[in-house]
GUMITOR-991042 format. One record per residue (C-alpha): x, y, z. Coordinates in nm, 3 decimals. Layout:
<recs>
xx yy zz
X Y Z
...
</recs>
This chain:
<recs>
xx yy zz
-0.407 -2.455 -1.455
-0.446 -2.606 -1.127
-0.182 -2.576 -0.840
-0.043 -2.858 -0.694
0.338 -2.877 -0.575
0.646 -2.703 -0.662
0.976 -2.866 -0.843
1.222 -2.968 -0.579
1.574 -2.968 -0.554
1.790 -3.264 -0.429
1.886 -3.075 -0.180
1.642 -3.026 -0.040
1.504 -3.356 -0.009
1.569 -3.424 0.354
1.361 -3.122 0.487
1.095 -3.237 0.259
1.059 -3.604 0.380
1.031 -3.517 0.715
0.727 -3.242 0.552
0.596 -3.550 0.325
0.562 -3.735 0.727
0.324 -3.428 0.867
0.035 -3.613 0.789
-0.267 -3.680 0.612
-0.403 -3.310 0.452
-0.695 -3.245 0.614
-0.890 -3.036 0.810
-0.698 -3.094 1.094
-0.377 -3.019 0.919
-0.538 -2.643 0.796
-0.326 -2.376 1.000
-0.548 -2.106 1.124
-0.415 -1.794 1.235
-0.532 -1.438 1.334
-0.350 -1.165 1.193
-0.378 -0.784 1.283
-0.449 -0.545 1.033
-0.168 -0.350 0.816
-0.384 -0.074 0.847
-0.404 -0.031 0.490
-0.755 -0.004 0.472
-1.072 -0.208 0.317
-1.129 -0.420 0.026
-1.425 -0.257 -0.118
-1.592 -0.349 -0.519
-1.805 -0.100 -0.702
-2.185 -0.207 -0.709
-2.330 0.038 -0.940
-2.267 0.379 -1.078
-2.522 0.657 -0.947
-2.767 0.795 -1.169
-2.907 1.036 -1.015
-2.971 1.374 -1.197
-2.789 1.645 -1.058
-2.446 1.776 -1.073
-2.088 1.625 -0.943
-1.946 1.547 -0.679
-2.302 1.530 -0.512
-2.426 1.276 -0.775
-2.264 1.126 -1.052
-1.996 0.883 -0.843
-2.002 0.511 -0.792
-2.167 0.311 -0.476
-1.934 0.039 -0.296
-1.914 -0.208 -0.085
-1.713 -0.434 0.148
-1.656 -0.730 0.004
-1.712 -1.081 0.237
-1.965 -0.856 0.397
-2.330 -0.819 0.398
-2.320 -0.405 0.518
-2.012 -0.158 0.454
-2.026 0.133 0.686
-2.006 0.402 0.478
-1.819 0.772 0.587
-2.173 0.895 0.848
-2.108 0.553 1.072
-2.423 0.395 0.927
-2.417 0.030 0.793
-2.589 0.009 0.439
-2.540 -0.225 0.179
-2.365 -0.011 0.002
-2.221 0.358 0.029
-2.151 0.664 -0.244
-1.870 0.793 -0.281
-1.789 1.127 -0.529
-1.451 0.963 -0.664
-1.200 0.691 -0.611
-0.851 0.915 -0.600
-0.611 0.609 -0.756
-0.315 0.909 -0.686
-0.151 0.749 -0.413
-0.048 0.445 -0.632
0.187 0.608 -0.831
0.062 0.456 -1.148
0.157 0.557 -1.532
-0.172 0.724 -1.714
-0.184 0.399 -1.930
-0.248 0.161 -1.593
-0.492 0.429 -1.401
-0.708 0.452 -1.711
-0.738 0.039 -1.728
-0.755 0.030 -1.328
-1.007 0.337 -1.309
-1.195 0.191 -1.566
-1.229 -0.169 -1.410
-1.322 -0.024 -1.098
-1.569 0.175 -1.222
-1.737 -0.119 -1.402
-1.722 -0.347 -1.109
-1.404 -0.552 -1.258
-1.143 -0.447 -0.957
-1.058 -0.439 -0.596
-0.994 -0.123 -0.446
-0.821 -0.178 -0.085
-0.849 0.241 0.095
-1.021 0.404 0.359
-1.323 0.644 0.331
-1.228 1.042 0.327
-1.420 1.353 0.370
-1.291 1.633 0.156
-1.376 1.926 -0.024
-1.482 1.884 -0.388
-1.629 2.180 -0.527
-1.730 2.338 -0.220
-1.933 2.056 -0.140
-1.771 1.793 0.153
-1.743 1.453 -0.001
-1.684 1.164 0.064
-1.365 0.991 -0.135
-1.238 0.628 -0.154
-0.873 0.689 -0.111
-0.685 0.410 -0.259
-0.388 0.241 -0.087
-0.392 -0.071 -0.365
-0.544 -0.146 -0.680
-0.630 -0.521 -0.812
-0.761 -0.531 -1.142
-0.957 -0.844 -1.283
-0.807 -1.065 -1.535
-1.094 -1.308 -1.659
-1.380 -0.992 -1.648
-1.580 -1.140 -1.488
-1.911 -0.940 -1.387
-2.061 -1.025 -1.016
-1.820 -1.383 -0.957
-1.979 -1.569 -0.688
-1.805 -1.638 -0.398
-1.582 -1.548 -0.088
-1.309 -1.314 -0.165
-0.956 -1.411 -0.042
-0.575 -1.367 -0.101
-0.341 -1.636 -0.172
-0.026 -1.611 -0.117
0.235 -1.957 -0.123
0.408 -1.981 0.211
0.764 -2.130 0.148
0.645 -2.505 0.197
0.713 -2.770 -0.089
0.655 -3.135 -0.096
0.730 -3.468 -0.242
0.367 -3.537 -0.254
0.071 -3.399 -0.295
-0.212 -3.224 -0.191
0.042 -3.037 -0.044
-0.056 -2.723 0.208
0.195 -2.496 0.027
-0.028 -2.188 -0.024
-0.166 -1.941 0.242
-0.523 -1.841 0.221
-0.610 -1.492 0.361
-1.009 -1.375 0.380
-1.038 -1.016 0.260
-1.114 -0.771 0.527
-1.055 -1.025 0.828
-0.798 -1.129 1.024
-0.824 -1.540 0.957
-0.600 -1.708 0.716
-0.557 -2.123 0.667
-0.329 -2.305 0.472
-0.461 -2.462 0.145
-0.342 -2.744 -0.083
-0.438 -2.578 -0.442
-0.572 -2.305 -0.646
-0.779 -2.349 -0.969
-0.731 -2.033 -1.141
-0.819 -2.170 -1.480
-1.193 -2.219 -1.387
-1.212 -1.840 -1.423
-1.226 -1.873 -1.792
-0.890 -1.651 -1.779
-0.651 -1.701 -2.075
-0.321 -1.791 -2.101
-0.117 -1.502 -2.021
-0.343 -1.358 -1.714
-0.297 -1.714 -1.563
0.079 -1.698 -1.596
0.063 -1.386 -1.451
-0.141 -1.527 -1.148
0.091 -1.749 -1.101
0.375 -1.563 -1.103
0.207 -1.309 -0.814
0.178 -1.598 -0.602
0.547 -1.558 -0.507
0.554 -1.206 -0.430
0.207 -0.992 -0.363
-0.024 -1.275 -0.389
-0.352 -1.284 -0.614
-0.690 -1.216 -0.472
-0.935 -1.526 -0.597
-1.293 -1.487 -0.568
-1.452 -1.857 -0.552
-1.585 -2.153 -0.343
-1.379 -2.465 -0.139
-1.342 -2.813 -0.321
-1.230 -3.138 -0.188
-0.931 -3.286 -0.408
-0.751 -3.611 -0.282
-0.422 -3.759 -0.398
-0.150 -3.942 -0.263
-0.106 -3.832 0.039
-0.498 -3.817 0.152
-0.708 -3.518 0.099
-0.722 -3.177 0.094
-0.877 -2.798 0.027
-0.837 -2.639 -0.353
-0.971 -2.272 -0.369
-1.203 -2.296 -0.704
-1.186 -1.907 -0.861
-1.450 -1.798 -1.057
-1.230 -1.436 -1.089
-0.914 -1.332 -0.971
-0.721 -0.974 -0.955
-0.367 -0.907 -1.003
-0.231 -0.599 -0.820
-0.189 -0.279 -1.019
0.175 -0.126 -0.939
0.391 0.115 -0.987
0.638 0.023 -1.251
1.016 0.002 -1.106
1.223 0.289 -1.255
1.204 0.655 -1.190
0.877 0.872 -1.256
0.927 1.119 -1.487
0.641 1.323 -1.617
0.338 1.053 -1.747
0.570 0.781 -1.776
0.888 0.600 -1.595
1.212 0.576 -1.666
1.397 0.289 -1.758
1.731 0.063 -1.666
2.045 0.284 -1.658
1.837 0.572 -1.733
1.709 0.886 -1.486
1.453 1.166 -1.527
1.662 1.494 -1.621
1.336 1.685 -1.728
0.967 1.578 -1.557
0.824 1.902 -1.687
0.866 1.724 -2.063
0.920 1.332 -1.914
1.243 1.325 -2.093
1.484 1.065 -1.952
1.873 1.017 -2.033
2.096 0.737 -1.972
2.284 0.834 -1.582
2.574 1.042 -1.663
2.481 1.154 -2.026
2.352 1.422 -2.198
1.978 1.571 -2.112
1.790 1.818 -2.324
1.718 2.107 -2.074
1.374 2.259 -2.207
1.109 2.372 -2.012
0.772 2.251 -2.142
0.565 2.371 -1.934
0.393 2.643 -1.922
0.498 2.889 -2.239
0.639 3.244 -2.143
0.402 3.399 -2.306
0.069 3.353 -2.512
0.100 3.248 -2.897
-0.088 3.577 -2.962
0.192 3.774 -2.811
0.512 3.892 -2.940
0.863 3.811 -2.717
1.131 3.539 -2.609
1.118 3.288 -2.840
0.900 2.957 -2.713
0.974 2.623 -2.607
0.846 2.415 -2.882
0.688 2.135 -2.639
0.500 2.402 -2.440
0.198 2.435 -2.681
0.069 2.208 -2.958
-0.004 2.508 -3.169
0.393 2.669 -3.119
0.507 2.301 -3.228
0.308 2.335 -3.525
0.445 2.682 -3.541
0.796 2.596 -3.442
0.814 2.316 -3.757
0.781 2.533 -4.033
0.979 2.837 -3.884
1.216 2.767 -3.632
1.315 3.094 -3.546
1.012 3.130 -3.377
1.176 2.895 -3.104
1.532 2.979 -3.166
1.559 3.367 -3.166
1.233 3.523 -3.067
0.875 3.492 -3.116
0.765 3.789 -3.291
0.493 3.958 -3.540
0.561 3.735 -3.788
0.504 3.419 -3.586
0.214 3.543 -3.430
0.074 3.577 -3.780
0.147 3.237 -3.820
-0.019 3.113 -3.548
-0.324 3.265 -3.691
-0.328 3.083 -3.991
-0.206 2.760 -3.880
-0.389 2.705 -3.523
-0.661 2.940 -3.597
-0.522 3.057 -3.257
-0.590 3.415 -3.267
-0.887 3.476 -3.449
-1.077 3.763 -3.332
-1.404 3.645 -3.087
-1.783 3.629 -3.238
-1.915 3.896 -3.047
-2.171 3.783 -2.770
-2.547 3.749 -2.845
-2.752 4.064 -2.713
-2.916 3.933 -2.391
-3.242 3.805 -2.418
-3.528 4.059 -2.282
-3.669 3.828 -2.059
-3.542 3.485 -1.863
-3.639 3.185 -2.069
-3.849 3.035 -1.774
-3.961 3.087 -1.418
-3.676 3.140 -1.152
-3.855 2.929 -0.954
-3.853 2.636 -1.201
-3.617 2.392 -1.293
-3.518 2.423 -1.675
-3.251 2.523 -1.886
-2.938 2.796 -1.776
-3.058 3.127 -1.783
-2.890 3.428 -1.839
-2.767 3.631 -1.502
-2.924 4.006 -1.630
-3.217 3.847 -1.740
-3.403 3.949 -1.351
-3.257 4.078 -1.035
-3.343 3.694 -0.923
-3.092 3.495 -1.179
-2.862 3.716 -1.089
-2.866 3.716 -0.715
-2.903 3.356 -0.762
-2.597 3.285 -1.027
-2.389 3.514 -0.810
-2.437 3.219 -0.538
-2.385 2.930 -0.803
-2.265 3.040 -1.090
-2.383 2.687 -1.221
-2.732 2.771 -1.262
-2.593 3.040 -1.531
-2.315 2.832 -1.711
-2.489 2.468 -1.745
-2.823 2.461 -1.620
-3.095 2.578 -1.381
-3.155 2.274 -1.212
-3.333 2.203 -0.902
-3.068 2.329 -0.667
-3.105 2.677 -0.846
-3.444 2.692 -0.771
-3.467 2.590 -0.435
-3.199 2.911 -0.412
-3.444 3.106 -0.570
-3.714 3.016 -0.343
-3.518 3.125 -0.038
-3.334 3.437 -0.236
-3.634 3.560 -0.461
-3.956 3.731 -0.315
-4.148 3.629 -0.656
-4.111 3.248 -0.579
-4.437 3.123 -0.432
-4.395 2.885 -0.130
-4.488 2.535 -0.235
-4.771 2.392 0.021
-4.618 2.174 0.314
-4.479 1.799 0.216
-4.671 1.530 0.409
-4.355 1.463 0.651
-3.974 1.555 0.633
-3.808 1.438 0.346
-3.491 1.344 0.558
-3.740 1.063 0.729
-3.894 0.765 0.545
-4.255 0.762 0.504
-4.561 0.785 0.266
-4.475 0.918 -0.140
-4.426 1.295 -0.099
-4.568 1.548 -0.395
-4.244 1.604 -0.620
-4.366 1.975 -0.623
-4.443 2.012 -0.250
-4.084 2.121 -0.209
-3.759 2.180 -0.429
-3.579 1.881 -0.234
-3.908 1.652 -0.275
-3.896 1.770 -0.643
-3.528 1.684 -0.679
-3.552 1.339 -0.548
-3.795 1.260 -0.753
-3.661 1.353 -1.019
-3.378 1.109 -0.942
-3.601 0.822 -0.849
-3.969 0.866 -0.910
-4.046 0.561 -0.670
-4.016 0.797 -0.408
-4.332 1.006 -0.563
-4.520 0.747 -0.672
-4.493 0.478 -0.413
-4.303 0.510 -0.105
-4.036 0.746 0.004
-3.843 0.453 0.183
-3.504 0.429 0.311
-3.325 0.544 -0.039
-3.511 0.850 -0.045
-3.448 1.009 0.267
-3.048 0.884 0.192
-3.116 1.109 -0.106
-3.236 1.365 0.021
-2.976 1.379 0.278
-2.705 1.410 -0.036
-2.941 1.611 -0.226
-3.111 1.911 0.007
-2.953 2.140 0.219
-3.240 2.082 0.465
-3.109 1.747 0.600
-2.782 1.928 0.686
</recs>
């Protein structure tokens, strides 16, 4: 549906006949403005997820970039064309679980605009860097890599009695310039009928962001500028109404219990539970239980209410044995094995931490290497913690610094990169290895 001028009322005819006499809609007629920033942060768009074989936060996130820019500077001050980032924390918007699953989800497949500023936190006792989220914009035609300039459009108040008409405000992303425009083809997305309607609707209040390319349309009163989109992005919000647990509350109504998100018309009655947590384990015997506190004590709870009327006792413990299979008694543990499945000072599956005085010096320092897997990180700790480890012979230069392929075994963090991207072994470590190993090693600290 293409944009062109707004219905009129007769009253408002005079102002718009002296608007119809501005003149002809051209370039000259484009308003351009600088505006300062809101200081709401950057427009950034996810370019790929990382790959890279080791463990969260310091792989396994998303790279992203600035968009209607060529470098982002990423968290360190450096320009690349893209940056990593551990997580993009959507907890600021306020959003229902049903709209952060579809935002988080088109972000992470390169299908939204994320407006927030880079932060350095804590994630696992690793610092990381986070893309904290002031606004969300979620794709409505899905669109993978649209080409074009990214911009929001926004209409400004004028109407007309002709047309092109400069009625809508164009804003680039992540700049200050904006310019008046006479129309907006958000049908050329390939969107359906209800996203466009919803596009259209936005243009009154928070705008759309368009991604898309200039075209010349002329009409009666000369010519002008139409925004082409070949994508455009609604923004995700929270809904109006009270939060109350994982939802919102409704017209007339108020949140009287966000431990269960129960809400209640204002002024009537509210059941006062508390779901969360239960007073006691299932397997235990005392005060009876709230039945929203534990799947297993609503199952419980259905077929004998006492259990959550009077008191939780013997009896209802034995029924949450035979109903939730809740307290069965453990499979003992496996005897350990007599020896560790493979070197300390290889990478390989988790070994067991009284298996040598070396897993367990070295699982007492990441208990990771014990629970999921001995990966490289474990035995570069070995190396440093274990006398048994032999020292690898000397890597060709620094694996922080770009230069010729490095031996994957002439160092854990060589072997470790490598293992991410064997480029780096078998042609050149360039630019994207040293980045790695800088994310990867604790010798480019």
């Amino acid at each position: 549906m293409r944009l062109g001028f707004f219905a009129l009322s007769i009253a408002s005819l005079v102002f718009l006949s002296a608007c119809a006499q501005w003149g002809e809609p051209g370039t000259d007629n484009l308003r351009v403005e600088r505006r300062a920033s809101n200081g709401a942060g950057t427009y950034y768009i996810v370019t790929r997820p990382d790959t890279r074989k080791c463990m969260w936060p310091i792989c396994g996130g998303v790279y992203v970039k600035q968009v209607n820019a060529a470098q982002t500077e990423c968290s360190d001050g450096t320009l690349q064309p893209d940056c990593y980032v551990a997580d993009i924390d959507l907890a600021q918007l306020g959003l229902d679980q049903a709209s952060l699953d579809a935002l988080g989800n088109g972000a992470d497949g390169g299908k939204a605009l994320i407006r927030g500023t880079f932060q350095k936190l804590m994630v696992q006792s690793y610092e990381s860097t986070v893309l904290l989220a002031s606004e969300g914009w979620l794709g409505r035609a899905g669109a993978e890599s649209p080409a074009g300039d990214f911009y929001r459009v926004l209409w400004n108040g004028i109407v007309c009695i002709t047309w092109p008409c400069g009625s809508l405000t164009e804003e680039t992303l992540n700049s200050t310039v904006a310019q008046s425009i006479h129309g907006l083809d958000l049908a050329a997305s390939g969107a359906d009928q209800a996203a466009l309607a919803d596009g259209n609707a936005a243009l009154g209040t928070a705008g759309v962001l368009v991604v898309g390319v200039h075209n010349t349309i002329t009409g009666p009163a000369g010519n002008g500028t139409e925004l082409v989109s070949a994508e455009f992005y609604t923004q995700v919000a929270a809904a109006n109404g009270e939060p109350c647990g994982e939802g919102v509350c409704g017209d007339g109504e108020s949140c009287c219990n966000a431990s269960c998100g129960i809400c209640a018309p204002v002024g009537g009655a509210c059941i006062q539970i508390a779901c969360l947590p239960c007073a006691h384990g299932v397997c235990e015997s005392g005060a009876a239980l709230n039945t929203g506190c534990d799947q297993c004590v609503g199952t419980v709870c259905n077929m004998d209410p006492y259990c959550c009327s009077t008191a939780w006792d013997n009896i209802c413990v034995a029924e949450a044995t035979s109903e939730c299979n809740a307290c069965q008694n453990p499979t003992p543990p496996d005897a350990p094995p007599a020896a560790c499945m493979h070197s300390e000072c290889q990478p390989g599956a988790a070994l067991e931490s009284n298996c040598s005085a070396c897993a367990d010096t070295v699982c007492a320092a990441d208990s990771f290497c014990c629970d999921t897997a001995w990966d490289n990180l474990c035995a570069q700790r070995a190396e440093n913690m274990c006398s048994q480890c032999t020292p690898p012979p000397s890597c060709k230069h620094g694996e922080c610094q770009e230069g010729a392929a490095l031996d994957a075994t002439c160092s854990p963090c060589a072997g470790a990169v490598c293992a991410a991207d064997p480029f780096c072994c078998s042609n050149a470590w360039d630019h994207w290895c040293a980045q790695g190993a800088q994310q990867l090693c604790t010798t480019c600290q």
